[in-house]
C-alpha positions as CSV (number, residue, x, y, z in Angstrom):
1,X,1.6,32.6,-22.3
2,X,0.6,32.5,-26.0
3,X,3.6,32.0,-27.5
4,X,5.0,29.5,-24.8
5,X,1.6,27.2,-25.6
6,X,2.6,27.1,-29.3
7,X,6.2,25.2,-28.0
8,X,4.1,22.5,-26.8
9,X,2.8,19.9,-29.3
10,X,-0.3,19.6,-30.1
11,X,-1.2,16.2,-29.1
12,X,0.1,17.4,-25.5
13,X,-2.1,20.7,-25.7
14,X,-4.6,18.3,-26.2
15,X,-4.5,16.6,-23.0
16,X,-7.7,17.3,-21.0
17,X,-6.4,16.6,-16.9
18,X,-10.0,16.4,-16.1
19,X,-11.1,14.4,-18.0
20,X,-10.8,10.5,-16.3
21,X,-10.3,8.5,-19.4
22,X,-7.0,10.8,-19.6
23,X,-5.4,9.0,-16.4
24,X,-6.7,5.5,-17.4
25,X,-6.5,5.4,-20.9
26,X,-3.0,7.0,-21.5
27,X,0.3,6.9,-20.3
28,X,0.9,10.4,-18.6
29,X,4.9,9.7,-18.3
30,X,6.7,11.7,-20.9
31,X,3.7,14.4,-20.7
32,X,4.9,14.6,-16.6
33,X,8.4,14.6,-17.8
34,X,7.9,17.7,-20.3
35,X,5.9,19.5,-18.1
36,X,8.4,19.6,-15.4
37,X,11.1,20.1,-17.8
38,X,9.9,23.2,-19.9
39,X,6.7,24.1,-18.3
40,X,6.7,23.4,-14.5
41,X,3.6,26.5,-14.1
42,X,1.4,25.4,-17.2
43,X,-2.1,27.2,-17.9
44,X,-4.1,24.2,-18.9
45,X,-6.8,25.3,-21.1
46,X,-10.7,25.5,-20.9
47,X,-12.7,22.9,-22.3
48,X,-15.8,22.8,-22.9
49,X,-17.8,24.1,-19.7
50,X,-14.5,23.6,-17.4
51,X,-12.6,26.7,-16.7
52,X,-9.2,27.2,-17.1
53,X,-6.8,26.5,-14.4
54,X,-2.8,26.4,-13.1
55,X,-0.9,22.7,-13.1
56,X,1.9,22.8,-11.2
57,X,4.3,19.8,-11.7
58,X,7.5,20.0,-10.5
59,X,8.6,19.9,-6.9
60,X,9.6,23.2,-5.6
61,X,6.3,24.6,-6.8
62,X,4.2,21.7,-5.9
63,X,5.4,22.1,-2.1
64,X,5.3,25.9,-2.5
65,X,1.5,26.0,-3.0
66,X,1.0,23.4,-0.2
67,X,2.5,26.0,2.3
68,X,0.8,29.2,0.9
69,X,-2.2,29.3,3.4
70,X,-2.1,33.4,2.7
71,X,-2.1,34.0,-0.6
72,X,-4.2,31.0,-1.7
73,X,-7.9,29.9,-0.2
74,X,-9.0,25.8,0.1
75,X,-12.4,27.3,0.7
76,X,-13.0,27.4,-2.7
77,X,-12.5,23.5,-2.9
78,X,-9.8,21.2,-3.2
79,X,-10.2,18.6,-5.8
80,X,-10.8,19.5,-9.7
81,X,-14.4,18.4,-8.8
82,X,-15.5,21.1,-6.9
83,X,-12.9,23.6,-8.6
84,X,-14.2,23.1,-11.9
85,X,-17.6,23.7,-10.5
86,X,-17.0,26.8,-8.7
87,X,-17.2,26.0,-4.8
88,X,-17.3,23.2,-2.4
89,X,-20.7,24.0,0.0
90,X,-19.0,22.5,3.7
91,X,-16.3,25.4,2.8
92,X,-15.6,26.6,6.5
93,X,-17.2,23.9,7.5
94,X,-15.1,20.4,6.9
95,X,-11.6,20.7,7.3
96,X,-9.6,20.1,4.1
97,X,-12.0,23.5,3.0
98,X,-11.5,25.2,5.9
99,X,-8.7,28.1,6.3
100,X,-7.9,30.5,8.6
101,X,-8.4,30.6,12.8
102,X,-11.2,28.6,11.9
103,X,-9.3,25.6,10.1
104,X,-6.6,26.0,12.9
105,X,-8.7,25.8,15.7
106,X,-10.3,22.4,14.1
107,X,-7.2,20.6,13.0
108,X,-6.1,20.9,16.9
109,X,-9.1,19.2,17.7
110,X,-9.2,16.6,15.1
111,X,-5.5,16.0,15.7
112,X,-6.6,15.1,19.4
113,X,-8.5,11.7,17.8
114,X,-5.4,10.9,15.4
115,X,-2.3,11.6,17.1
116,X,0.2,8.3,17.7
117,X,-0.7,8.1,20.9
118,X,-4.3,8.3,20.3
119,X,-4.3,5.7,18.1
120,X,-1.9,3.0,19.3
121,X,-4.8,0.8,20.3
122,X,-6.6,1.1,17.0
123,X,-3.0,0.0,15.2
124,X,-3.6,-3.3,17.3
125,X,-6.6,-3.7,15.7
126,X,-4.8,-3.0,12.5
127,X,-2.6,-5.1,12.7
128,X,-4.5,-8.3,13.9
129,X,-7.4,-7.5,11.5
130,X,-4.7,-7.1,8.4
131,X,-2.7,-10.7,9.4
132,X,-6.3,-12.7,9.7
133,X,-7.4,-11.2,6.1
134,X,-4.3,-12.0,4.5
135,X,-3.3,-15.0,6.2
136,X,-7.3,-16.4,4.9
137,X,-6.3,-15.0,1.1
138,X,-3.3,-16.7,1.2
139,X,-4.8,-20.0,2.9
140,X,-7.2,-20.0,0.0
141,X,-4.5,-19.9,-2.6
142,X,-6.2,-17.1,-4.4
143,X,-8.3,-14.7,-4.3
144,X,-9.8,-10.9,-6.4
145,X,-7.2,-8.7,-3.9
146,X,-8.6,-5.4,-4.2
147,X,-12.5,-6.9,-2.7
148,X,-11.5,-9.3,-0.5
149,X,-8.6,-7.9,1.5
150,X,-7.5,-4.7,0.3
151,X,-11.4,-3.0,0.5
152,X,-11.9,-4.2,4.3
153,X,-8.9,-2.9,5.8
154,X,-8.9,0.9,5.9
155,X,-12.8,0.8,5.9
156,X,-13.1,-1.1,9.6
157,X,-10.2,1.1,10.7
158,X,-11.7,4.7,9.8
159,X,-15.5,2.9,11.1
160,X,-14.1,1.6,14.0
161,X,-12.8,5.1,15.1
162,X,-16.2,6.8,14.0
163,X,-18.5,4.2,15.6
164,X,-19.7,2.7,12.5
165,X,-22.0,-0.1,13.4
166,X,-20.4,-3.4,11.8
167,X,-23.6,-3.7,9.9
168,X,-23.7,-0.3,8.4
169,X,-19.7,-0.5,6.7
170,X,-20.3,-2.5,3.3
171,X,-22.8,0.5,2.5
172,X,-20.4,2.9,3.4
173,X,-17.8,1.1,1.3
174,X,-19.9,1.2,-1.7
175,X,-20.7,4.7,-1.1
176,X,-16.8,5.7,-0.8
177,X,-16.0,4.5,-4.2
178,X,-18.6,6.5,-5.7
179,X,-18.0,9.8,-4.7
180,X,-15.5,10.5,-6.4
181,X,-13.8,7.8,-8.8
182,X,-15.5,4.9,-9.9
183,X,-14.8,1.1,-10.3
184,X,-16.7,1.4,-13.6
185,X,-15.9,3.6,-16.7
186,X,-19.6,4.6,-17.2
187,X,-20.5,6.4,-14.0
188,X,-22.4,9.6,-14.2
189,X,-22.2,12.3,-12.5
190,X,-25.2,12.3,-10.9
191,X,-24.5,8.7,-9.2
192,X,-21.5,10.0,-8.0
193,X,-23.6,13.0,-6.2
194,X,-25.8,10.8,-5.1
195,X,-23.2,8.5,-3.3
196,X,-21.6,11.6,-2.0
197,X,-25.3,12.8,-0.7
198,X,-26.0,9.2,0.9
199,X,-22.9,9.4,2.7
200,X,-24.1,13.0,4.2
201,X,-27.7,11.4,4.8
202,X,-25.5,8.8,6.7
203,X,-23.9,10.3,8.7
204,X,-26.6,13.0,10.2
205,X,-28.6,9.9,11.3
206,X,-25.5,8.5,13.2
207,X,-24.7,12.3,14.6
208,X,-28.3,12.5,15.8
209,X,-27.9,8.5,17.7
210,X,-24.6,9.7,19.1
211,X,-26.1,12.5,21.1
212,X,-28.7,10.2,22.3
213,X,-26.3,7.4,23.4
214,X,-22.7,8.4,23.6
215,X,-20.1,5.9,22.8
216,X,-16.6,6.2,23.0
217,X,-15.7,7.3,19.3
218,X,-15.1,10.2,17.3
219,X,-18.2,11.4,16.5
220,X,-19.2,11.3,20.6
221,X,-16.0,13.2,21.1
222,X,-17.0,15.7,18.2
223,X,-20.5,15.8,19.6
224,X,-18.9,17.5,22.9
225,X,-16.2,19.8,21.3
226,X,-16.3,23.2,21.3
227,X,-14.3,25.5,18.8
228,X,-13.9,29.2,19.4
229,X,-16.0,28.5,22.1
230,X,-19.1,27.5,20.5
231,X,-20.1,23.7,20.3
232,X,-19.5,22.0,16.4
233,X,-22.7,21.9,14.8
234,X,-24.3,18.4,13.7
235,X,-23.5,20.0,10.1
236,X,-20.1,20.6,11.0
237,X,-19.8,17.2,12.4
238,X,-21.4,15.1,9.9
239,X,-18.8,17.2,7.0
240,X,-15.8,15.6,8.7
241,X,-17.3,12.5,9.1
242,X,-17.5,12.8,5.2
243,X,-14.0,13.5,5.0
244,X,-12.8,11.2,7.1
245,X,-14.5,8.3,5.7
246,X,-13.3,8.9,2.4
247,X,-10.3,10.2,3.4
248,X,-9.5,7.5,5.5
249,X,-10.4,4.7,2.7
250,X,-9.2,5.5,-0.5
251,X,-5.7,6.0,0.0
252,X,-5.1,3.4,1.8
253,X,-7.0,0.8,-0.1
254,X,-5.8,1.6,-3.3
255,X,-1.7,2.1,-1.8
256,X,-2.7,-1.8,-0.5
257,X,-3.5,-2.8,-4.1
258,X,-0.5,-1.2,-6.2
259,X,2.2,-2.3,-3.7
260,X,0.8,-6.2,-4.9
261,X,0.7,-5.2,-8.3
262,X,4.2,-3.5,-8.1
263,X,6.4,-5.7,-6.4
264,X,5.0,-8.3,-8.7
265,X,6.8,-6.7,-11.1
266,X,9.7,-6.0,-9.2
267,X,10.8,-9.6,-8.1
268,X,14.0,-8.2,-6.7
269,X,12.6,-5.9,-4.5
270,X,9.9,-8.7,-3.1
271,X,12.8,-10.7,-2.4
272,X,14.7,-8.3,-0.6
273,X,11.7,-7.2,1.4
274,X,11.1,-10.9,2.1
275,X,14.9,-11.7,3.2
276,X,14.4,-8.1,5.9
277,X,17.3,-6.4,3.9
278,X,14.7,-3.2,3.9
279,X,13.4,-2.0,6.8
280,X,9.2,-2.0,6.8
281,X,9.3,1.6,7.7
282,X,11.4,2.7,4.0
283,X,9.6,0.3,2.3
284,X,6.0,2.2,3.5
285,X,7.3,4.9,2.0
286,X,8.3,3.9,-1.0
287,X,4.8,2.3,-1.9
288,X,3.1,6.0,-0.5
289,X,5.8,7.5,-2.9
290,X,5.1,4.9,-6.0
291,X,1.6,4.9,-5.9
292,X,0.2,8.1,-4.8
293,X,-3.2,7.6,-4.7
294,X,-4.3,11.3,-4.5
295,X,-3.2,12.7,-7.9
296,X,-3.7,16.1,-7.2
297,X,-4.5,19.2,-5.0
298,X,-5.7,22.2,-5.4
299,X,-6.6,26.2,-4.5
300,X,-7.7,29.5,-5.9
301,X,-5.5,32.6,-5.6
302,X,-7.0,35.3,-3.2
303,X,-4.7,38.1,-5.0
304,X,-2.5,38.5,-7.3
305,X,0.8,35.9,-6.5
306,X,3.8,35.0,-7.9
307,X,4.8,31.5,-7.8
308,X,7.8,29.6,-9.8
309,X,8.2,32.7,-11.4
310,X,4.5,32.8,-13.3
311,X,1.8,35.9,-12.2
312,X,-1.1,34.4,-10.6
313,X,-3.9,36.4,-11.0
314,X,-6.6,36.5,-8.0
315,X,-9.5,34.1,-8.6
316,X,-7.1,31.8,-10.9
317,X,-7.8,28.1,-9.8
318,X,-3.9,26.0,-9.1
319,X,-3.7,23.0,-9.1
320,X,-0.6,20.3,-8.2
321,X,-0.1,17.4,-9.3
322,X,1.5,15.0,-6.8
323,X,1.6,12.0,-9.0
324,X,4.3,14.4,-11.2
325,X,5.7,16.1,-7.8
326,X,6.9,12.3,-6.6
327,X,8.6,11.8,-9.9
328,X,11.0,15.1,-9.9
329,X,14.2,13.8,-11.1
330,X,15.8,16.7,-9.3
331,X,14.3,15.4,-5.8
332,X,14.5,11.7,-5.8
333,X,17.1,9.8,-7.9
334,X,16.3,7.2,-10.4
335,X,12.0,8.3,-9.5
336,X,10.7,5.8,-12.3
337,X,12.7,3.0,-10.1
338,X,10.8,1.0,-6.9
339,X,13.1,1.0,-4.3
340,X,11.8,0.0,-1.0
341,X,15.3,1.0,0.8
342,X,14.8,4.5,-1.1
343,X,16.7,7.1,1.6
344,X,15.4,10.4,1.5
345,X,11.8,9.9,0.1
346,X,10.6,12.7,1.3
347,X,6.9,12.4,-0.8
348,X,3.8,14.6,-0.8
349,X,1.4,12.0,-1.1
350,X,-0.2,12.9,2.1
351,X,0.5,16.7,0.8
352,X,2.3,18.9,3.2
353,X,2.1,22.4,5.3
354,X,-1.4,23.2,6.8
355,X,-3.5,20.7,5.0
356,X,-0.8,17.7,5.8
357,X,-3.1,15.0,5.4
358,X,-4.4,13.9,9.1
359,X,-4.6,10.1,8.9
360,X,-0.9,10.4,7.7
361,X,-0.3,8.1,10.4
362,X,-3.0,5.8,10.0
363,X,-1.9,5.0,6.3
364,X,1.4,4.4,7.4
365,X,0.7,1.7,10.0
366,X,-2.0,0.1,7.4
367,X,0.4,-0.1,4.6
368,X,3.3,-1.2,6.8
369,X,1.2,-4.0,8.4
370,X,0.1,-5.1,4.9
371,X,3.7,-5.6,3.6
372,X,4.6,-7.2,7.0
373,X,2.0,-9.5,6.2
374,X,2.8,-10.7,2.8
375,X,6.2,-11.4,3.9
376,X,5.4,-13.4,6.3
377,X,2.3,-15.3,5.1
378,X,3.8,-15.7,1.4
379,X,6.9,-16.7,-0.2
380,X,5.4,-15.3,-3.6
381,X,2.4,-14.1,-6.0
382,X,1.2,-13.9,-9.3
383,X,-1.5,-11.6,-10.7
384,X,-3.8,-14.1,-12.8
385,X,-5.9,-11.8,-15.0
386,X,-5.5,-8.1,-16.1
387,X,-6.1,-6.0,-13.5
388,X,-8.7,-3.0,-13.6
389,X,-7.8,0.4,-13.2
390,X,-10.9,3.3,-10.9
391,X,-12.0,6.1,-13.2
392,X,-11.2,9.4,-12.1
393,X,-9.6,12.6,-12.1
394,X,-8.3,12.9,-8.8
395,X,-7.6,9.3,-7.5
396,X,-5.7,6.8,-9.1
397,X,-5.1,3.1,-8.6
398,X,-6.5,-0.6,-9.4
399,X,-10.3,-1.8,-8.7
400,X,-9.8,-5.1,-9.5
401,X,-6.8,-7.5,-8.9
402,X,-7.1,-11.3,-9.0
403,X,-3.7,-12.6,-7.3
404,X,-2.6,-16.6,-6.9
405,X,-0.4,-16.8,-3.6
406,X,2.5,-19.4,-2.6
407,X,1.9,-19.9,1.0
408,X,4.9,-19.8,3.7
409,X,3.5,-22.5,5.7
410,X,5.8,-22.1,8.4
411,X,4.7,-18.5,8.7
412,X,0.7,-19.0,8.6
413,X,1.3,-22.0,11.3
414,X,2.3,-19.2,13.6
415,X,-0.3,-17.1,13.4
């Protein structure tokens, strides 16, 4: 391992993953491109208190590790944040740290709330909430993107299906971008634990008024579930909520605000998707592929494993990188190119094999709806000051994205 870090340049050795001001402040590109090239299973270094861990970049690997539910644990956590720091404390307890029967047993109930059919009537809601927000934007000529349409949509989707009280989702908005990125460069941890432990305090108040007076949500359905034949706990309970609110959010929103930013810079593609030469359902994917939100994944090795052809010793933290994964020049042709008719895009931005993300589905119809939109409410935007990237290690994206429409009045007449 030695002698294959002292290929590497230094200035690439010197690359710190976890670090956030690495994903905001540098352009990752040729780094991505090396690593898959010459070093596709690269031991990234301790520094300072962080231990070291596995990056897997490329592909083959990155979807390997995703369907290795044997020889590598979740339960250990699943984001650099709670890998770093040794454990994730709702391990066996909230699904994405959950393996095993256990996990299994969970998922099939979870998967009850956010199958298809389960949730055609919340994409009618979607859909009518998405055209009103951006058929006002657009009305109004202009408006910050990201704040006023962008933040609202996958936040009364995911509190609709929990019962979120209307009054109660701004809070839970603000939380959500806390836990774990930040609009601001300056956030501490501590306010990030503290957003993550509101969000807990949150949601064992709304557990506890849910088994007083049932509703016809999520969390009622949870509250009557039994797994392996003993009812959830409200612990159990209020951990998913936790990860389904923040799941449900962030990925959304911030695939909402980089398909703006993007196909302003693609004017071809806007007009294609505007003249229906691409069909809404490629062009979904193509935006989930481009932006992927969710940079990375990860697990710890339960024994010694071999994967790409690298020794994993037991108790080594992996990690894979999905913002490299959906750039393998040997999976998608021309990957640095946004194209909305892109056939196969067969991405891991929603990850893949056990832990396949569970409001797949959901972000689908949420980003499909928002294109659909545009289309039809505008014949064209501009962004109109310099958009503002979250700070993080694990997501990635814009908090801030002033946009100027040209409104197809024909189209907002019909709505």
């Amino acid at each position: 391992m030695a002698a294959r870090r002292r290929r590497m340049s230094d200035e690439m050795l010197e690359i710190d993953l976890a670090d956030p001001r690495t994903h905001t402040e540098r352009d990752l590109t040729e780094y991505w491109q090396r690593l898959r090239r010459d070093f596709p299973v690269y031991w990234h270094p301790p520094v300072g208190v962080n231990p070291g861990f596995w990056v897997f970049s490329r592909y083959a690997e990155v979807m390997a590790v995703f369907r290795d539910n044997t020889n590598l644990t979740s339960e250990r956590g699943n984001v650099l944040v709670t890998l770093l720091a040794g454990g994730d404390s709702a391990a066996g307890q909230m699904l994405p740290v959950t393996d095993g029967k256990r996990h299994k047993d969970l998922r099939n109930v979870m998967l009850k709330a956010f199958s298809p059919r389960a949730l055609s009537r919340i994409s009618e809601s979607v859909r009518d909430n998405t055209r009103r927000l951006v058929a006002e934007a657009v009305r109004g000529g202009q408006c910050e993107f990201a704040e006023q349409v962008a933040s609202y949509i996958p936040n009364a989707t995911i509190s609709s299906l929990l019962g979120v009280p209307d009054a109660d989702r701004n809070a839970l908005l603000s939380w959500s971008k806390s836990a774990l990125s930040s609009d601001e460069a300056d956030q501490s941890p501590e306010q990030a634990w503290l957003a993550r432990n509101e969000i807990l305090k949150y949601f064992t108040e709304l557990v506890a008024d849910k088994r007083r007076t049932p509703g016809e949500d999520v969390i009622t359905t949870l509250t009557r579930t039994e797994v392996d034949g003993q009812p959830l706990s409200d612990v159990d309970i209020v951990f998913n909520c936790y990860s389904l609110i923040l799941g449900g959010d962030e990925t959304s929103r911030l695939a909402m605000i980089d398909l703006v930013l993007t196909l302003t810079r693609n004017p071809e593609q806007w007009r294609r998707l505007r003249a229906g030469e691409v069909e809404l359902a490629s062009a979904t994917e193509e935006v989930l592929r481009w932006s992927t939100p969710a940079m990375n994944f990860g697990r710890t090795a339960l024994r010694d494993t071999e994967i790409g052809g690298q020794l994993v010793r037991a108790g080594d933290i992996v990690t894979v990188w999905n913002t490299s994964a959906n750039r393998d020049e040997t999976v998608f042709a021309q990957p640095y190119e946004f194209a909305l008719d892109r056939s196969p895009n067969k991405h891991v931005t929603f990850g893949y094999g056990p832990h396949f993300c569970l409001g797949a589905f959901l972000g689908r119809v949420e980003v499909r709806e928002v294109l659909d939109a545009l289309r039809c409410f505008s014949t064209g935007f501009e962004i109109t000051g310099q958009p503002r990237p979250i700070h993080s290690n694990f997501m990635h994206g814009m908090s801030y994205l002033p946009v100027r429409f040209e409104p197809d009045e024909a189209g907002l007449a019909a709505v």
